[in-house]
N, C-alpha and C positions, 0 to 999 in steps of 0.2 A: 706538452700540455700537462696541467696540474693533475695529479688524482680526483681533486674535488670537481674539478670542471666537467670531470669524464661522469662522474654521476650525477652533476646537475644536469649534462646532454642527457644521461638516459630517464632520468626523471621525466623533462621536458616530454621528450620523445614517447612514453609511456603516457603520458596525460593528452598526447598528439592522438595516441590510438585509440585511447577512450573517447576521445570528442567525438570521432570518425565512428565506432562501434559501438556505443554506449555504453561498455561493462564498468560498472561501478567499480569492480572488485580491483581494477586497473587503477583508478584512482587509491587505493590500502597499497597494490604495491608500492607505488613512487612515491608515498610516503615511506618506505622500506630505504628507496633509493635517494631519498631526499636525508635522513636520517646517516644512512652511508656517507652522503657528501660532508655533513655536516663533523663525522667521525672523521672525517678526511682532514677538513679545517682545522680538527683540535691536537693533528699530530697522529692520528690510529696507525697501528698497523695496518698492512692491506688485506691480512686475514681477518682481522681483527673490522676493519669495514664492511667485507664479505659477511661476517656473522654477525654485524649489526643491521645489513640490508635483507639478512633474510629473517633474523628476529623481526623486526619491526615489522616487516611488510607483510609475514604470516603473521604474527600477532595482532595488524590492525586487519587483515583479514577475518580472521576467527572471529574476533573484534565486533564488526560489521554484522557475521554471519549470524552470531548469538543476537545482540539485537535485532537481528529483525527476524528470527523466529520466533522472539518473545511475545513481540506486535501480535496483537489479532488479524487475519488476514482482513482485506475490503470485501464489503458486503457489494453484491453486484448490482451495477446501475439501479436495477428496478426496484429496489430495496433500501439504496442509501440515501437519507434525508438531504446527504450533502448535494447528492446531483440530482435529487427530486423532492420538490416541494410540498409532494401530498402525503409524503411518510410522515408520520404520526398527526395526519390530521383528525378530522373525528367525522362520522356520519351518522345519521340516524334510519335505521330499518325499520318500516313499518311492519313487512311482513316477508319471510321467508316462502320460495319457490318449492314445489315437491324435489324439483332436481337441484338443490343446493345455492341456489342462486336466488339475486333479489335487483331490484333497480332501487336507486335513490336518486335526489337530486343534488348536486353537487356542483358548488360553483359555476350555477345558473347552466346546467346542462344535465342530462340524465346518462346515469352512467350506470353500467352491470358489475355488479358485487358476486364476491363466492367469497366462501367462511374458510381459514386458516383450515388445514386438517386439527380434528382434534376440539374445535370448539361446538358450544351450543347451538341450535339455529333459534334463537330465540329473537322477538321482537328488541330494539334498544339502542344502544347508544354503539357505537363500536368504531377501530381506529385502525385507519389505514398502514398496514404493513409492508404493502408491494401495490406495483401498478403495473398489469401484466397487458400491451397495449391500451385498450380502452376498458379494462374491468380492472375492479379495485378489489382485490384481497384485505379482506380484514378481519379483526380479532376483537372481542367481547372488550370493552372499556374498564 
């Protein structure tokens, strides 16, 4: 069997285990080992293939690892606009509770409000930041 074929089985095989375990970082190796095969095709040494599958595959690792510590991490469920629809909507406070809380109406239902730490409790306008079950956190407009 060809050198080349021998790293396209373990590429294959390495993309087999990620399917089954989901580590992403499996998918940077076999590109290590895909890049190997391809060293394979052009004539490389077998040393010379060796230290292109493991250049690559740590480099597309590192790769990987740099971007996505750059990303800002996901904001969780109750906070992210994208899987809830009342993040950044707006409400109006008539009037502030002595314990930090208020009711409004809100998309034809009454719902219990509490104020971001840190903000005013002042009558106004104000915009949903979190929806913590049925009370809506929110912060000065």
């Amino acid at each position: 069997m060809a050198e080349s074929t021998m790293w396209w089985v373990l590429a294959g095989a390495v993309i087999a285990v990620e399917l089954a375990t989901g580590t992403f970082y499996l998918l940077m190796l076999s590109i290590g080992l895909m890049a190997a095969a391809i060293s394979a095709h052009l004539g490389a040494s077998q040393a010379a293939q060796y230290v292109v599958a493991a250049l690559v595959g740590i480099g597309a690792v590192l790769a990987w690892r740099t971007y996505k510590q750059q990303q800002p991490s996901a904001l969780p469920a109750s906070a992210n606009h994208d899987v809830n629809m009342d993040i950044g909507e707006t409400v109006h406070v008539e009037a502030w509770n002595p314990d930090g809380t208020s009711s409004v109406k809100y998309r034809g239902a009454q719902w219990s409000v509490s104020m971001a730490p840190g903000e005013p409790h002042m009558p106004g306008q104000y915009t949903v930041i979190e929806v913590v079950g049925s009370r809506l956190v929110v912060k000065k407009s």
